[in-house]
Structure formats: structure tokens, C-alpha cells
N, C-alpha and C positions, 0 to 999 in steps of 0.2 A: 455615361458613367453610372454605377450601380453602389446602392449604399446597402447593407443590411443595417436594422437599425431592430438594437436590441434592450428590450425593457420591461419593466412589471406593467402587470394589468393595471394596478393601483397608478403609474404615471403614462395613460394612455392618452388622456390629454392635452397634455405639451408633448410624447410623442405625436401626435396626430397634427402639432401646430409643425413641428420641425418637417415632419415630410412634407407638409405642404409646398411648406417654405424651400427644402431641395428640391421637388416639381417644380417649383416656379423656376430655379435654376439650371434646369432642363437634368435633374439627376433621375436616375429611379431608384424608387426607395420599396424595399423590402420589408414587411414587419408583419407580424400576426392579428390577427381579424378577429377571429373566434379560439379561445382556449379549448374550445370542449371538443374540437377536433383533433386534439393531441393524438396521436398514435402513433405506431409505427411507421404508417404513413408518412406522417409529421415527421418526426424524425430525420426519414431520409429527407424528406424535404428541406427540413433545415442544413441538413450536412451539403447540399447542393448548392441552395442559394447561398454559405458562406463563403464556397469553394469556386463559385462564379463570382461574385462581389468583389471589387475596386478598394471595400472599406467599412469596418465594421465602427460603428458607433456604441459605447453603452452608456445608457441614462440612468447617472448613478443615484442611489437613495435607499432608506434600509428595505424597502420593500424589493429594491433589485438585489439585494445580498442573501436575500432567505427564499428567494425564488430557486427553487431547483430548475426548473426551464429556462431558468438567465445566467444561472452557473454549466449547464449546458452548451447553452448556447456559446459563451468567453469561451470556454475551454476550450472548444472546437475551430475558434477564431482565434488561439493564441498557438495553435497547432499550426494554423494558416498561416501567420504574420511567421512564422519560425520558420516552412517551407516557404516562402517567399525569401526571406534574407537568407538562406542555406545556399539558394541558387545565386546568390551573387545580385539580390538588387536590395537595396542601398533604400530601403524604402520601409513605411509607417504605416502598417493596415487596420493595427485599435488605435480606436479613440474614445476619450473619453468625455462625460459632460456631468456634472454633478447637477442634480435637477432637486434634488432631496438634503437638508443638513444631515452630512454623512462623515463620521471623526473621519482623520486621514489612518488612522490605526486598521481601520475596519477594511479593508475592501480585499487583502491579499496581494496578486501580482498586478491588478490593475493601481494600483501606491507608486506602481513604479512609472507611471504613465504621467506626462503634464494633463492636469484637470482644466476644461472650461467651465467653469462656472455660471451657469445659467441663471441665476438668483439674481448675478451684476446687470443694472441696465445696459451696457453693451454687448452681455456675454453671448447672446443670440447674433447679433452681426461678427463675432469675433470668430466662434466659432463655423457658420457660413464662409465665412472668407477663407480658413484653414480647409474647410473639406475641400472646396472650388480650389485651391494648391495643389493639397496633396495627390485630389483624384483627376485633379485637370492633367496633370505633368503624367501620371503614372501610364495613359495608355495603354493601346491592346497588348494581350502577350502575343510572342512570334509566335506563329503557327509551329507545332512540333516541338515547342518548348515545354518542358517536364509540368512547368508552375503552371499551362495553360489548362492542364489535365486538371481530374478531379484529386484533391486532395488526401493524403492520407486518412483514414478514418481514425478515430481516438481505438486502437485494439483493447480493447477487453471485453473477452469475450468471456460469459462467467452463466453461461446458460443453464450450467448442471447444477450449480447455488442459486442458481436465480428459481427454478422450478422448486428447488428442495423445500425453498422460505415462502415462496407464493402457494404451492400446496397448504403449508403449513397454517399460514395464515387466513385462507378462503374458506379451509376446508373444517365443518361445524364439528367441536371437539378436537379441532389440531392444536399444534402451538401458536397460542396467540402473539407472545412476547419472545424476542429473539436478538441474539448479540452477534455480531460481525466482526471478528478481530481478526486483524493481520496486521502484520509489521507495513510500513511506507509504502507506496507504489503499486500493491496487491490490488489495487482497485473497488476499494470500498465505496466510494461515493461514485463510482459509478453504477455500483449496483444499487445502491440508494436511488438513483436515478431513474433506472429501468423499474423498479418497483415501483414509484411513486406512478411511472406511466402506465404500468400494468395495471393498477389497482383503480387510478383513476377511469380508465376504459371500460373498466367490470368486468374485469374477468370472469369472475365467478356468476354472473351473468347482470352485476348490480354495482354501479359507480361505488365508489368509496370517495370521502372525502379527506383528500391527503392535504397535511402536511408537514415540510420536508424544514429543519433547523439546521443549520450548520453553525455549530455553538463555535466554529474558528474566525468566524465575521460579529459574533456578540460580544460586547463588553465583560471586562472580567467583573461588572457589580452582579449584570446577571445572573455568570453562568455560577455565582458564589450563593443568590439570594432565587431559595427554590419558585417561591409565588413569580417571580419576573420572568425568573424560567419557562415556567409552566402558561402564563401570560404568552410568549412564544409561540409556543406550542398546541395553544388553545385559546385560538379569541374570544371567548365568551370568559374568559378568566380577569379577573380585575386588579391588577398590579397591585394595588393599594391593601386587597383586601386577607385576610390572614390563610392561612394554606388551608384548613377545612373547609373555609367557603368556598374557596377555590376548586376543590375533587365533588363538591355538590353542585355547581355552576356547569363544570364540565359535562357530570352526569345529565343534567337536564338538557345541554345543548346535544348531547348525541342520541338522547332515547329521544328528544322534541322532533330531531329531524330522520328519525325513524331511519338513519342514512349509517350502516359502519362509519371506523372511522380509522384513521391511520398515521400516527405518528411517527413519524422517520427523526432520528435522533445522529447527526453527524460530529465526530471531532470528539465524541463523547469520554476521550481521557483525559481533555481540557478537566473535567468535575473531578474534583477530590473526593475521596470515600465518602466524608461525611454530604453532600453536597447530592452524589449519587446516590445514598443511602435514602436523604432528604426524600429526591424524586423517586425511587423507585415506591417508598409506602404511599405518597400520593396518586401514584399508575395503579397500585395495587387495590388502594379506597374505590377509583373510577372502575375499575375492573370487577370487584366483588358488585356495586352499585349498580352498573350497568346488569350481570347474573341477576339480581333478584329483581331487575325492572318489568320482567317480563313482555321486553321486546325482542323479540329473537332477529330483528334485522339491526339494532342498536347493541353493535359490536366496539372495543378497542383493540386495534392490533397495533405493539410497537417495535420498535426496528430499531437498536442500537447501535454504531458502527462505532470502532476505536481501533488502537493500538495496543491495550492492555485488557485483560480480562480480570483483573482482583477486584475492583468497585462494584461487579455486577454479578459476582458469584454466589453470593450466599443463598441457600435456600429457601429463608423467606424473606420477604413476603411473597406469599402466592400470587402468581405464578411465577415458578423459577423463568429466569431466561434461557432459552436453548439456544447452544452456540453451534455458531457454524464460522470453522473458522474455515480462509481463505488460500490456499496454495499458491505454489508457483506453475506455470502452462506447462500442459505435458507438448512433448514433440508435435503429437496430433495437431493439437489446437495451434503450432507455430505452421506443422507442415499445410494446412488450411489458409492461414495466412499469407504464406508465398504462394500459393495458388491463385489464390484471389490477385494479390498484385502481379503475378505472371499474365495473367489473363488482360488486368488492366494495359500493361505495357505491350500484350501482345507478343509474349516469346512464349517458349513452346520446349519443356523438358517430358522426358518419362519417367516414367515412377519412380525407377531407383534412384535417377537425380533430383529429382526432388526431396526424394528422402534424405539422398544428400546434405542437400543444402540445407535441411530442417535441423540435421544432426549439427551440422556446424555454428546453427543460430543458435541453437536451444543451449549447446556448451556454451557459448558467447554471450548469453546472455542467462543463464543458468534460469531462464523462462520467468523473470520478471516484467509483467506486463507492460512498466515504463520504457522500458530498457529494449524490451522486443521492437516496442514503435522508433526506437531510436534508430534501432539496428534495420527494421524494412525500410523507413524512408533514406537509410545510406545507399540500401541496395536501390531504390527508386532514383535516386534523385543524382547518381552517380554511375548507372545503369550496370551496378559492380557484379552481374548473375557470375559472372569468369572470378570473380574475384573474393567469392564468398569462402574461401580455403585460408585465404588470408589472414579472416576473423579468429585464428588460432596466433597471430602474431601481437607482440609487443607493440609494434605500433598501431597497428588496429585498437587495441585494448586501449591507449591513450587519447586516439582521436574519438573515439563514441564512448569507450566503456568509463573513463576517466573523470570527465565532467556529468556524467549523471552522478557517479560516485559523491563525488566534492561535493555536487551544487544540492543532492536531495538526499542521499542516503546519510551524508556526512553535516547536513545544513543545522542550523542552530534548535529547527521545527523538529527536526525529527532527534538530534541528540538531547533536547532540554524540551520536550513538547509542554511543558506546565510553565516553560516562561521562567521571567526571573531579571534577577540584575548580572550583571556581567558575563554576558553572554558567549560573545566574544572568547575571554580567557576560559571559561568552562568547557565550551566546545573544544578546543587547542589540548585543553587537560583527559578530556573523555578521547580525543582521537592516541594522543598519544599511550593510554591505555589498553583502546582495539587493536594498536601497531601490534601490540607484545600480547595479545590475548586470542587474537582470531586464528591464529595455529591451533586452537582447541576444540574440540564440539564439546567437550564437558569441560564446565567452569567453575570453580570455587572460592571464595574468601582468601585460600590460601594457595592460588593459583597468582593470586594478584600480589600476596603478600611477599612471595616469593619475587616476581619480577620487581616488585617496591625497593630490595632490596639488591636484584644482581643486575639493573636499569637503568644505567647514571639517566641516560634523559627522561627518562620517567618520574625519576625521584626528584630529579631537580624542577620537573612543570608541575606535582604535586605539591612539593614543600613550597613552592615558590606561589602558590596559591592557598597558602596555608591550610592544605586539608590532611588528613590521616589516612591511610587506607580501609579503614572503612565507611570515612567521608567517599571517597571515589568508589567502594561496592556500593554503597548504597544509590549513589548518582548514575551508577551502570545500570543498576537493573530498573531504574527510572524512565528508560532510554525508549526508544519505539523499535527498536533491532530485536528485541528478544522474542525467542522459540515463544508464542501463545496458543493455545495450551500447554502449559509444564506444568507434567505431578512427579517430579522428581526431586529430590534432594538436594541437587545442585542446577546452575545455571546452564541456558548454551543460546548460544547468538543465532537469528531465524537461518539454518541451514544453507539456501541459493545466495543470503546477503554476507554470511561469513565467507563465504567460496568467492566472492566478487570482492570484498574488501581484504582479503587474503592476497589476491593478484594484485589488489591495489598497493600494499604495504609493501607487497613483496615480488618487485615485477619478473625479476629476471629466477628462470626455472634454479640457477644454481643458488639464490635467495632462499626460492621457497622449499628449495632441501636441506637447506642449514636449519632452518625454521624448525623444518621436521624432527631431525636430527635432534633436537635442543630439545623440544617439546617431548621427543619418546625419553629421552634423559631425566626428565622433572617429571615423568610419571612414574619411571622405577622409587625415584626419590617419593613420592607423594603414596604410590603404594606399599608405604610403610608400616602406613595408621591403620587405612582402613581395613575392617572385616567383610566377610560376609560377599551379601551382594557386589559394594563398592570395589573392595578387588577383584571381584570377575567384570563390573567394568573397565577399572584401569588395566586388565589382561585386553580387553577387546581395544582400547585407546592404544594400547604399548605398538601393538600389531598394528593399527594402522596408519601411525605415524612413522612406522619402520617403512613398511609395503608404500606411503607414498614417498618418501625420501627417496628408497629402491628406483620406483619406476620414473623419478626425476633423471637419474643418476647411473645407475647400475640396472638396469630390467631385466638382464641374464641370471642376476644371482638370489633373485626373489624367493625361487623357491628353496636353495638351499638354506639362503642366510635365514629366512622366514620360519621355515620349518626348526629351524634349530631355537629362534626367538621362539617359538610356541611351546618348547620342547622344553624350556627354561621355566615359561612364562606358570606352566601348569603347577610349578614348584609354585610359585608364590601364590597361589588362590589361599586367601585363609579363613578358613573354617571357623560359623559363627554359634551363638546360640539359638539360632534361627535356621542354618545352614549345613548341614555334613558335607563335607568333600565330592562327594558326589555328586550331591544336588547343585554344588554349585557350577562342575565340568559341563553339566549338561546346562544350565544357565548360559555361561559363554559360549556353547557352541549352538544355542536357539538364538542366541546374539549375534555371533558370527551370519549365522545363515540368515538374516533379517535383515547386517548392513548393506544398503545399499551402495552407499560411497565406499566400503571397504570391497565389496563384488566388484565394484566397476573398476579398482586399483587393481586388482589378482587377473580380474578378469583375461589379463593378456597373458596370465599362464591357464593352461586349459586343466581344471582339474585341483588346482591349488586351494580354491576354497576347501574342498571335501576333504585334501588330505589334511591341514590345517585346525578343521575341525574333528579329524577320525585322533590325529595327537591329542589334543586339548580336553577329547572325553576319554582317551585309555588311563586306566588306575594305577597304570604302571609308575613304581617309585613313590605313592600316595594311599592312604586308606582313605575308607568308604566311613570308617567312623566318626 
């Protein structure tokens, strides 16, 4: 029987009692020897021996919560234990053991686990006797059995961000300081992951000393009190001692060890502005200190990862952060994936079908990296290659696409990520506003105001939580769903997650044509007010909620009815102080030819974009004044 047994450096000595202890009971235990062999290498090796292993252990304590190589390691072991019960066995592969005083608040999905507590004088034979159960019963897998194979890998693959920020940061006069924002699931901490690997190895031909916070495992006194913060982030920092000593302590310990140095910053919309503002003049103090130390190998490079981008925008203090924010998978990178797994399983398409099947993921999952892994171990683990056409149905959408929805896109973490009391009802309040809001890509104050009022159930989960509608804008754009970077005027929900929470509200296609329907209605309404630019927005909005209604609906009469909406729509552009008539024709028809999701609506009349846009720029019926 084989254990992985996974743990901080810092508790290597009751890890090293516990393996003994499963040797002597005839287990084999698996654990790490040497850190500074980390690599690539490493890596796959770790993804091997979790995906051979009987039974993962982790020995919990806060030094296992801030270790990146042991948040690694879980996740990849919680990937496992989900392909094991997927397949139909009835079976428990984490386990857990508190070896450190560790709150129950702190640890994330391992909370969800029963603990053994090591600290009790029994806890050590208690928990012996549970692995000898668990791993004695469990058994070889049957030969040719899918779980006996190697295990799905965690997909994110984020190679072309990953080189952009390791350039940046290796390379002398790059950008040192850098922010990572994407909305849930995009893969942020895993790219936190791969850097801290990369940097520690030397890339740049010289180890770095990383390391890696996940401010979602820190207490809220911390991440509120910058010195404890910072204390984190910097062990040479002295909890106790006031923030200036604190950015002089630092400086001496990175120019003393003549070593770069690397702070990877996780969770980072957990900090409130003032709190981020706090940290960022202290990065900034280290940063100038370290320039005039004249150590040219006593570098700070920091890495911040979130969900919002306003806390970390401002210009100063020097150095600005440079963002890189994170997309969703193009085809390529999905049709690479079904490759890889075709090869594991051993079946054998050609190219156009493979392409095939890319195009039916990439829709089905509108390339969100969670969601992808969701969707290959369906195809893996149900050998569904015949059945990947499917992924366009209703019930396909409910069996995979459904509970990622509910359980992360929709979870209390990502609608209320700063926490709070009544969690519960606010999340119920926030869904029931995405129901009536996610027919939009442009969002406003009075996009909500309006459904506040034509909405009984809306109105009734708002009032009944005693908020206003600008209590619920305000709590929306709080959210972790939203487009980051926006330098627009009004709101819009992150693109692939509105298009998957759209089908979620709205499952059935004659749903999400009323939807449309409704929403091109309340933007004639809404293009009353504005001038200018705004209404050569809501002319590109009006159109695309018509064209997808259409191709729900009616796809024969696209281009007449279309052509005649545009033919209307031109009439209502209104000319600002900013604006003439003209400048603004040719505005929506560089907008026309830019939307992508409006292209791929028309797309099935050949020719429909062009003539769309040749109406919307003639002056006919309009001056140029």
C-alpha cells in the first residue's frame, strides 16, 4: 500500500516519525528529501506519485498553508480523490492530520475533511489505525480500469503569461512589480505556482528566494495590519515592530544575502485599499532601498494575483504595477489538450476531428480552465470521444456545466470575496440580480434600476433584505465576475462567465430568446439619454441582442429584419459636443467590425456583417454636422 505524505519543510520531523511508523506497517511512504531539487522534474514527479498512491496524507500547520509546494501538492490530490469517486468508488484518498495549532477557519477545502490531531496523546495510533482501514480495504485497481491510469493533470496551461512576467521580472531594468487579475477559475495561483518554481531554479541563471502568501489561509487581523503582513512575506520582519523598521529589516536581509528576492502576493482582493495602499509604499520604501544599495544582485520582484484591479492601480508609489491580465483558452490550447488525452487513452482521430471536438469544448466550456478540466475528465472517465457533439445539449450543460456554475462561479468566495456576515442571504440577493442582468455586456446603475422596478422577484429578495438599488450596484461590482481591466463608463460581467451564467439562468434556447428580446427593448428605452459615444454603443448593443434572438429563433430572417434594425438604429445615433454625426457612424461601424460575439451571431449569413456596417456608415437621412 502507498501513501503520499505531504508537508512543510518546517514539519519534517514528525513527518519523518509518521513514515517510519507506516514502514513499520509494511506501507510505502512517499515524501520529499531535498527542496532544492524542485523543478520541472519535480513536478512531474509529484503528479505521478499522487496518481500511483493508495492515499494522500497532509500534515497540517500554518507553515503547510503558506507553502506553495503543499498547496500544490492538495490540489492535485483533490483532483485525484474526485477521479476516484467519479468512477464509482465509494472511497477517501485525503487525509488529514493537524501537526501545528491551525484555526479551523484557515485551511480552505481541507475544513471539509475530519482532522486527526496529532498534538492528542492517542492521535498518532488513531490516525495509524484509519490509514491501515482505509488503504488496507482499498486494493489494486482492475487492470484497464480508467482510475488505474495516470490521472488527469490540473490543465492550466498559461505558458504565454507565464514567459511575459518571468521576462519581466529576470530581466535587469524590466518590470519588477506586477498584478494578475482575472475573474475565479482563470488560473491565477497556478501561475503563482509555476513562477515561484521557475525563479526558484534561476532561471535567469541565479536562484531567487521565493516567497509565495496566500493572504485566503491568513487571518483577517493580518491581512487588515500591514507590519504582520509584511512579517509574511518577509521573515526577517518583526511583527511587533512599526512599518519603517520593518522596509529597513527587509532591505538588509536581501542586500545581506546578496540573493534577489521574490514575493508572490495571492488572494490579494482579500486587502482593502487602504490596507493595499499600506503595502504597496512599504514594497516601494524596499524597492527604492534596495536601487541605492548598490548590489546589483539584491533585487525585489513582486507578483500580485486578485480578482480586482482598483487597490493596485495608482501610479504611485514607484514602481507602478504592470498588469497582466488573464483570459480564457483559445481552441488551440483546448485542441492540445484532447490530444494529450487521445494519446493517453490511446484512440487515434485526424486533424479535422480533432478540431472537431476542440470547437465543441471550447463552446462548452467557453474556455475556462476549470471548466475545461471538468469537461476532458468527462470525456476520459466516460470514454465519451462519440459523444463530444452532445456537449451542445441541455443535459450535458446540467451534468458538468451546472455545478461548477453553483458550486464556484456562483459560491459565497467569489460573489462576496471580502467576506462579511450573512452570507448566505447576500449571495441569493447577488444571484437573483445576475438572473435579470447577464443578457447584457454593457451594464449600468440604471440597467438595474429598471429591472428593480419591472422584477417582482427581484424586488422582493432586495427589499426583503433591506437594501436599495444602489446598495445591490454597489455589492455587484464588489463581485469577482467583473470584466478587469474596464476603462469604460459603465460595467460588464467577465465575457466567457456571462455567456455560461446566461445558459445557466436561462437553459432552454426559447429562454434565452425572450431574454434577448426583452433586453433589445430596454435598450431602445435606455438610448434615450445618452449622447454621443453612448449611443453608438447602445446601436451596437440594440443589434446584437436582435441578431442573437434571430439566430435562436428565426436564422432565415436575419438579414432582412437586421438590416432594417440598423437602417432605424442609424436614426437614433445622437450627436454630442464631442461628436458630429459622422464621427459617430464610423465609431459603430469600427465597433461592429471588432465584435467578436456579434461576428460569430451573423456569422451564419455570409456577408451580413459588411452590409450592416456599409448601412450604419451611409449619411443618408442624417448630416455630417
Amino acid at each position: 500500500m502507498s501513501l503520499f505524505l505531504s508537508y512543510a519543510q518546517e514539519d519534517g520531523k514528525i513527518a519523518e516519525e509518521i513514515a517510519r511508523k507506516l514502514q513499520q506497517r509494511h506501507h510505502e511512504v512517499f515524501r520529499f528529501e531535498d527542496p532544492a531539487q524542485r523543478g520541472k522534474q519535480w513536478v512531474r514527479r509529484l503528479e505521478e506519485e499522487i496518481n500511483e498512491a493508495q492515499g494522500f496524507l497532509a500534515l497540517l500547520s500554518p507553515s503547510y498553508l503558506v507553502s506553495g509546494w503543499c498547496r500544490r501538492e492538495r490540489e492535485l490530490a483533490l483532483i485525484r480523490e474526485n477521479d476516484l469517486q467519479a468512477d464509482g468508488r465509494d472511497t477517501q484518498f485525503v487525509h488529514v492530520a493537524r501537526v501545528g495549532p491551525t484555526p479551523l477557519t484557515d485551511p480552505g477545502f481541507l475544513r471539509t475533511y475530519d482532522w486527526h490531531d496529532l498534538v492528542a496523546p492517542d492521535g498518532m495510533v488513531h490516525l495509524l489505525d484509519v490509514l491501515d482501514a482505509h488503504m488496507g480495504s482499498r486494493g489494486n485497481a482492475a487492470p484497464g480500469d480508467p482510475a488505474s491510469g495516470p490521472a488527469l493533470t490540473a490543465f492550466r496551461n498559461r505558458e504565454q503569461e507565464l514567459q511575459q512576467l518571468l521576462h519581466g521580472v529576470t530581466t535587469l531594468g524590466g518590470h519588477c512589480f506586477w498584478l494578475v487579475v482575472a475573474p475565479p477559475q482563470l488560473g491565477k495561483s497556478w501561475l503563482l505556482d509555476q513562477v515561484s518554481a521557475e525563479l526558484t531554479q534561476g532561471r535567469d541563471g541565479r536562484p531567487w528566494r521565493v516567497r509565495l502568501v496566500d493572504l485566503r489561509v491568513l487571518p483577517s487581523d493580518v491581512r487588515s495590519d500591514t507590519t504582520k503582513l509584511l512579517a509574511h512575506m518577509f521573515p526577517a520582519v518583526d511583527p511587533q515592530s512599526a512599518p519603517p523598521t520593518g522596509a529597513r529589516e527587509i532591505t538588509k536581509m536581501i542586500s545581506g544575502d546578496k540573493q534577489p528576492y521574490a514575493c508572490l502576493l495571492d488572494g490579494a482582493d482579500l486587502l482593502d485599499r487602504g490596507a493595499a495602499d499600506a503595502l504597496r509604499k512599504q514594497l516601494s520604501q524596499v524597492h527604492q532601498r534596495l536601487q541605492a544599495s548598490g548590489h546589483p544582485a539584491a533585487r525585489l520582484a513582486v507578483v500580485v494575483a486578485g480578482r480586482r484591479n482598483e487597490e493596485w492601480l495608482p501610479v504611485s508609489p514607484a514602481p507602478r504595477l504592470n498588469q497582466l491580465p488573464l483570459t480564457r483558452f483559445g481552441a488551440e490550447v483546448i485542441s492540445q489538450a484532447l490530444r494529450d488525452l487521445a494519446a493517453q487513452m490511446d484512440r487515434s482521430f485526424s486533424p479535422r476531428e480533432m478540431e472537431v471536438h476542440a470547437e465543441f469544448v471550447h463552446r462548452f466550456t467557453e474556455g475556462l480552465p476549470a471548466l475545461v478540466v471538468e469537461c476532458l475528465q468527462w470525456v476520459r472517465r466516460e470514454d465519451s470521444w462519440a459523444d463530444i457533439a452532445d456537449l451542445d445539449s441541455t443535459t450535458s450543460f446540467d451534468r458538468i456545466a451546472r455545478p461548477y456554475v453553483e458550486n464556484r462561479l456562483l459560491s459565497t468566495e467569489s460573489l462576496m470575496p471580502e467576506g462579511g456576515r450573512d452570507l448566505g442571504d447576500i449571495r441569493d440577493v447577488l444571484s437573483h440580480a445576475l438572473r435579470v442582468l447577464t443578457p447584457y455586456r454593457v451594464l449600468t446603475q440604471s440597467h438595474l434600476a429598471h429591472y428593480w422596478a419591472a422584477d417582482a422577484a427581484l424586488h422582493q429578495a432586495v427589499s426583503a433584505g433591506g437594501w436599495s438599488p444602489p446598495d445591490l450596484w454597489e455589492a455587484l461590482n464588489r463581485t469577482a465576475l467583473l470584466a478587469r481591466p474596464h476603462d469604460e463608463p459603465w460595467t460588464a460581467i467577465h465575457p466567457p462567465i456571462r455567456r455560461l451564467l446566461f445558459r445557466h439562468f436561462h437553459p432552454a434556447a426559447a429562454d434565452r430568446a425572450a431574454a434577448h428580446r426583452e433586453a433589445a427593448t430596454y435598450v431602445e428605452q435606455w438610448m434615450e439619454s445618452p449622447r454621443g459615444k453612448e449611443s453608438g454603443v447602445g446601436v451596437v448593443e440594440r443589434l446584437w441582442h436582435e441578431a442573437s434572438a434571430l439566430a435562436l429563433e428565426r436564422p432565415a430572417e436575419l438579414t432582412a429584419v437586421l438590416s432594417a434594425t440598423a437602417d432605424r438604429m442609424r436614426e437614433r445615433l445622437r450627436p454630442s459636443s464631442f461628436y458630429v454625426a459622422g464621427e459617430l457612424r464610423d465609431y459603430v461601424a469600427t465597433r461592429i467590425s471588432r465584435d467578436e460575439e456579434l461576428q460569430e451571431v451573423l456569422g451564419v449569413e455570409s456577408g451580413l456583417a459588411n452590409r450592416l456596417i456599409a448601412i450604419i456608415s451611409s449619411p443618408a437621412g442624417g448630416s455630417d454636422a
